[in-house]
N, C-alpha and C positions, 0 to 999 in steps of 0.2 A: 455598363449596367443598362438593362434594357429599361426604356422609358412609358411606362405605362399608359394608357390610352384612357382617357375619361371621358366619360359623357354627361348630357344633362338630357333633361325632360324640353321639350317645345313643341307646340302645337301650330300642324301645318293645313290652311285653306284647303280641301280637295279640289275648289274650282280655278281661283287665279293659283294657289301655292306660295303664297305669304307663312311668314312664321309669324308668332307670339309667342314670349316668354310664360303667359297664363291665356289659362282659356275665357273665354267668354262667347255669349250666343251669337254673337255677331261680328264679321273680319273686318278688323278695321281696315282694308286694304278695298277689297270688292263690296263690300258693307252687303253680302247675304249671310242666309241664318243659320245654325246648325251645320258648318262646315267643314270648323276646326276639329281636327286629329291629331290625337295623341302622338309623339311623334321620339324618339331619341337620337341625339345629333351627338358625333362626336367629338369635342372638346380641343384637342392637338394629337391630330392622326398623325403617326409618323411611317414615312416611304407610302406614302398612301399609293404612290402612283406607280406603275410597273416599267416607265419608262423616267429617264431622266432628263430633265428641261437642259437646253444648253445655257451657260452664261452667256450674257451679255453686256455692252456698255453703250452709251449713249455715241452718236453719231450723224451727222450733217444730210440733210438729205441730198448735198452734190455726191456725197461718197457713197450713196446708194446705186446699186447697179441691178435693178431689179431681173428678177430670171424670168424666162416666157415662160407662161404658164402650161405646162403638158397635158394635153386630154387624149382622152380614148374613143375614138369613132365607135359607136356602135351600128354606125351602116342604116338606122332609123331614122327617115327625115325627121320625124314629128321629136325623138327622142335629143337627136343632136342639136335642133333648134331650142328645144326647151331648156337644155343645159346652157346654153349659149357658143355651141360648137362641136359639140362632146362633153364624157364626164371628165371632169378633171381629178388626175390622179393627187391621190390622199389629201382628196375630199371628202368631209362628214356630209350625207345627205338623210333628210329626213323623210320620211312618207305618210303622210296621216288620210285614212279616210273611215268610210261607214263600214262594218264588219260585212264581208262578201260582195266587197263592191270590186275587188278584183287587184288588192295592193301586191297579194302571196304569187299572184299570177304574171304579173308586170314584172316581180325580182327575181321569180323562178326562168323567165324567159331572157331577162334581161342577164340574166349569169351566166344562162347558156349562150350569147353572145360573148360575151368576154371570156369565157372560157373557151371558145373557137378562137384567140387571137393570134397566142395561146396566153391566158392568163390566168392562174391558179385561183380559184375560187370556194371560200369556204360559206354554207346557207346552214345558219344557227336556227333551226326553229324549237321554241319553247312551248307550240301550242299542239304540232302536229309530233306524231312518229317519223322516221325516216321511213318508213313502209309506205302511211299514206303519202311522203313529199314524193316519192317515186313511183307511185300510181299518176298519182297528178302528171310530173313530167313525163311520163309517158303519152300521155293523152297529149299534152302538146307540145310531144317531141320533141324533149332535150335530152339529148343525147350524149355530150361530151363527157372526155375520159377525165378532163381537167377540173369538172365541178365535184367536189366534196360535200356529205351532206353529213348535218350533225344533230340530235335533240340532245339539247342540256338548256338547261334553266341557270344553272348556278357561275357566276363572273367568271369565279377564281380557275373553275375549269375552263371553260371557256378558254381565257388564258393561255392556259396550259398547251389546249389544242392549237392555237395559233403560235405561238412560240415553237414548238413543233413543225407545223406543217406548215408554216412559214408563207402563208397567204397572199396574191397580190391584192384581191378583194374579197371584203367581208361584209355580209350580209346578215345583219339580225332582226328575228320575229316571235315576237316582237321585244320592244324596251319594257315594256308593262309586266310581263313575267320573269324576267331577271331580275335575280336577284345577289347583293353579295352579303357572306357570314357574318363581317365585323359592321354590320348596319342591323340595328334593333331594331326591323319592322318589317313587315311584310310587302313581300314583291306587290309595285302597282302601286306604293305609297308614294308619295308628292320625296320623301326622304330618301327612299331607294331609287326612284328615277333620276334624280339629281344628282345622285354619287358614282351611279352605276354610267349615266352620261359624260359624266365628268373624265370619270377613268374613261371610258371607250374613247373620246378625243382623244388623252396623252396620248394613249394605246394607237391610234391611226396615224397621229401626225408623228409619232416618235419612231414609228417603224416605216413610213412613206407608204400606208396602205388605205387604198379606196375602201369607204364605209360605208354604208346603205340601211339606217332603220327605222323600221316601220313602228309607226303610234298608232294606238287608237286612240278616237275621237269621245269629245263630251256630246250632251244630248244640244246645247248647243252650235256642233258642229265643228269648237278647236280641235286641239289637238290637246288631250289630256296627261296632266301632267305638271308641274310649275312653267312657267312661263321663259325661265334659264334653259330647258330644254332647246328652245327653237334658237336662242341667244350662242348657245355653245355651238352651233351643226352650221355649217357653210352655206348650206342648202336646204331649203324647206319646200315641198310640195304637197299639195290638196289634191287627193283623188275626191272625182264629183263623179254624180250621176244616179240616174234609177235602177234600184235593181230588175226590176219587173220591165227594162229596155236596154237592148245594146250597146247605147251611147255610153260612151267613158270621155270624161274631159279632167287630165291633171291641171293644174295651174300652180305657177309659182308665185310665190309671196316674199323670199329672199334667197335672192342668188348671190353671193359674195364674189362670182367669176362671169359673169353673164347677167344679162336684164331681169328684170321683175315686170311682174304683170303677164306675161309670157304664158298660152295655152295650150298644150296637144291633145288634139282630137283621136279618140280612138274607137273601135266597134270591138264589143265581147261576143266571137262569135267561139263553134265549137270547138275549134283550133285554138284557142287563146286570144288573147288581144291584139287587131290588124289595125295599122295608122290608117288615118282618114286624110288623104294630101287635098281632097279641095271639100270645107268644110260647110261651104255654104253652096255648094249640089245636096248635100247629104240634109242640109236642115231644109235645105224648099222645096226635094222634091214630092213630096206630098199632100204641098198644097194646091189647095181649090181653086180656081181661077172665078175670079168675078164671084167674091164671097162677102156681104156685108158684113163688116168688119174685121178684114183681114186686110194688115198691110204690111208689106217689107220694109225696115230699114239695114241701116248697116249698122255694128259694131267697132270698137279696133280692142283687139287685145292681143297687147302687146307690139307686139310690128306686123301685124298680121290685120287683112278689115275682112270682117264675117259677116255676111248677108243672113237674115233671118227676117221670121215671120210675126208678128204681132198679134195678136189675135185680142178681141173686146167681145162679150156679149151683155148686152142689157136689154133687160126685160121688166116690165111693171110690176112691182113688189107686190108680196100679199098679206103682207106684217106693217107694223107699224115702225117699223127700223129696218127698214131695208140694206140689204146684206153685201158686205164687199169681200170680196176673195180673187187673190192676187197671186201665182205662179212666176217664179224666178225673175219678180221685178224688187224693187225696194218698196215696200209696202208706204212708208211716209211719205216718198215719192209720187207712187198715183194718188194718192187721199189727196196731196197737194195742185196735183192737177185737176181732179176734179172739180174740185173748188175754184179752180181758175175760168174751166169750162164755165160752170155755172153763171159765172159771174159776165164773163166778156162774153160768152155766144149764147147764155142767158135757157143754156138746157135744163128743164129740171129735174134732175137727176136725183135731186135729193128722194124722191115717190119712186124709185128705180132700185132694183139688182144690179150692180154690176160687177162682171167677173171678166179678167185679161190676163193674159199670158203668155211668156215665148215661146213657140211652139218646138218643139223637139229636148225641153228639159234642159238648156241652158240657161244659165243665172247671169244676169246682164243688170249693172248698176249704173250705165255710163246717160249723164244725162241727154248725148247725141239720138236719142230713142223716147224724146219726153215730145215731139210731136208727132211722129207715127203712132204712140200708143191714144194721144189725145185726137187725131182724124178716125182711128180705129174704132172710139167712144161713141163716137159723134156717125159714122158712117152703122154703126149697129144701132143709135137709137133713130138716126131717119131710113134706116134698112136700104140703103143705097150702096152698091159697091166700087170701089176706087178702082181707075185702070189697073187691070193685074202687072201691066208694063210699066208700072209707077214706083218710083222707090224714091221716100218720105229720108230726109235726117233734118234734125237740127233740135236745139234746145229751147224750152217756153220758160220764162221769167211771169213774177205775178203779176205784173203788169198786162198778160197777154202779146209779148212783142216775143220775138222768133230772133235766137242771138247765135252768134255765127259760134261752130264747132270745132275741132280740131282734125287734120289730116285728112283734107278735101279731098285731092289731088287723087290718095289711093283709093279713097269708098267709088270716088268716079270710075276710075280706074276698074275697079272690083265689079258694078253695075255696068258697065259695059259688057266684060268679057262675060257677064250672066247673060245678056241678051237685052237689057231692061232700058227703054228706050225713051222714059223722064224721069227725071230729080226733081223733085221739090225740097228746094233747100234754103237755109238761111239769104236774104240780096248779097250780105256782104263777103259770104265765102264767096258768091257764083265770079268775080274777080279776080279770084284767088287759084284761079282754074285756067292753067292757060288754050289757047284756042286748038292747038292741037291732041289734049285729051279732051275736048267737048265734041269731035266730032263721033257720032254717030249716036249721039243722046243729048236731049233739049235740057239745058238749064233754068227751073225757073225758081226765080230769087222771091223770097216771098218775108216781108216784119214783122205783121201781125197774125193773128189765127184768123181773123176772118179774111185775108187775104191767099190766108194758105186753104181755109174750105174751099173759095173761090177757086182756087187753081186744082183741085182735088178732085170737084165736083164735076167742072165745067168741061 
């Protein structure tokens, strides 16, 4: 006797993706207003899933014999290090960025790689025709015989095609427009991404097939959708950047096979997207030498240390609230230092404009860039410019004292093979650096801010 399927009514957050049994103006979960959407879940689905879990029972972790994990070289430095060596096969990966910042472009190329291995490749898109995906690849010449292209929207076909054509990798665009029949609600609902993700895991991991799909993003910047989304996929990454600029920078935020924090640098040119192997020629060469308020620090993200440029301008307000505007820093961050400036080197800023930024459109939180952005401040209100040979790290506490950073050793390392021939750095890293990476650049150890204007200026 077949078992009937029920459902009930529940209302689901559009921004985090929480449920409630009743609605009300405000989620009790993210507590914003006007959120909740109607939503029907269904009660006890049965064979929900098109694959079958194997049994299991419990067991000792000595009698674990764990398997190497297999990846697939894609021949991309930038791509194989952000995986953490390659992708790993029947892997869930996630893609989330801004609409035409270049996600469709990355897995179109990226599929023509793996389908040169040869590996059988199917690219589900839900928003384009197969007409336009094959203009596109054409334009940036993918060519194999192995890539298969599909538009369908709907799961259950989907499905269908892959049980068929028996896929090594699957690629879908995106999650937001699929949708399945036995879910009451329309594609892009917090209810249908959840089910339709759900199933696509059994569906990868139960056949040993590499996954690849693309989200779109909130106006916040996540990744839209419930939050189970990123929770279910092995892998999540953040396409960043401006559209109106070349630069592409992905970043990972959960790798289940490889590191986190991990970033590749890319340029969107007319050929598609080319890796960037040394990312910090690309961010400094267009800076000004001997520029009042412009100074280099370094970075690390991930295992990697990135030189970049800092930039500050201030200028004598003409309002009675003078105005602060901050690019790809943490906004709580300079307010904080500001204030710190004020107070210990006694600038007053508060009668002042000030606007800073990392130059070239990278978003940089790490607090090893809270004293180049503060000599930057300080060197555009007395309009003095820092040796351009100078490159600034270290962190300010509100005390005014300069506290040693993390992974000396490589930014040194990094500011040499740039050329750059002083560090002003925390005293207590300059120790921590042995005498054979200091040669051919002066360390100077510095506690305080006024000790670091001192070595800045002089």
């Amino acid at each position: 006797m077949a078992v009937k399927i029920k459902s009930k009514i529940i209302f689901s957050c559009s921004d985090c993706g929480a449920t409630q049994n009743k609605w009300s103006g405000q989620c009790s979960t993210c507590h914003n207003w006007n959120t909740l959407k109607e939503e029907v879940e269904l009660v006890n689905p049965v064979n929900r899933f098109l694959t079958e879990v194997p049994k299991s029972k419990p067991v000792t972790l000595k009698e674990v014999d764990p398997k190497e994990v297999h990846r697939i070289q894609t021949n991309v430095q930038e791509l194989d290090r952000l995986f953490g060596g390659g992708v790993t096969l029947a892997s869930l990966t996630l893609i989330g960025g801004d609409p035409g910042i270049g996600k469709s472009t990355l897995l179109l190329q990226l599929s023509n790689i793996m389908a040169k291995k040869p590996l059988k490749v199917l690219y589900v898109s839900g928003e384009e025709s197969v007409d336009q995906i094959a203009m596109r690849a054409r334009r940036l010449n993918v060519d194999s015989e192995n890539l298969f292209l599909l538009a369908e929207t709907n799961y259950n076909q989907i499905v269908t095609h892959v049980q068929t054509l028996n896929p090594d990798v699957l690629i879908i665009d995106s999650i937001q427009v699929i949708y399945k029949t036995d879910v009451a609600s329309s594609p892009g609902s917090p209810t249908q991404i959840r089910e339709t993700a759900s199933d696509l895991m059994h569906l990868s991991k139960g056949r040993g097939m590499t996954t690849f799909i693309i989200g779109h993003v909130t106006k916040g910047g996540e990744i839209a959708g419930p939050k189970l989304l990123e929770h279910l996929v092995d892998t999540v990454l953040y396409f960043e950047g401006d559209k109106q600029q070349n630069l592409r920078i992905i970043r990972v935020v959960k790798n289940r096979f490889g590191p986190t924090d991990e970033i590749a640098v890319f340029q969107m040119l007319k050929g598609g997207l080319a890796e960037v192997s040394c990312p910090s020629k690309l961010f400094l060469e267009e800076r000004i030498l001997k520029s009042p308020g412009s100074v280099v620090s370094s970075a690390m993200e991930g295992t990697r240390t990135i030189l970049l440029e800092v930039q500050a301008l201030v200028t004598e307000t003409a309002f009675a609230t003078p105005s602060r505007r901050f690019s790809g820093l943490d906004n709580n961050r300079v307010s904080l230092l500001l204030a710190v400036l004020e107070k210990k080197l006694k600038l007053p800023l508060f009668k002042c404009d000030v606007f800073a930024s990392v130059a070239g459109g990278m978003k940089v939180f790490e607090p090893a860039l809270d004293l180049a952005l503060i000599l930057a401040i300080a060197a555009s209100f007395k309009n003095k410019a820092i040796d351009s040979s100078t490159l600034v790290a270290g962190e300010v506490g509100l005390a005014g004292e300069v506290r040693a950073i993390q992974r000396i050793e490589s930014r040194v390392k990094e500011a040499i093979q740039m050329g750059f021939k002083k560090m002003i750095i925390p005293k207590r890293n300059v120790k921590g650096v042995s005498q054979d990476n200091q040669k051919g650049i002066t360390l100077v150890g510095v506690e305080t801010l006024d000790e670091a204007i001192q070595a800045a200026f002089n």
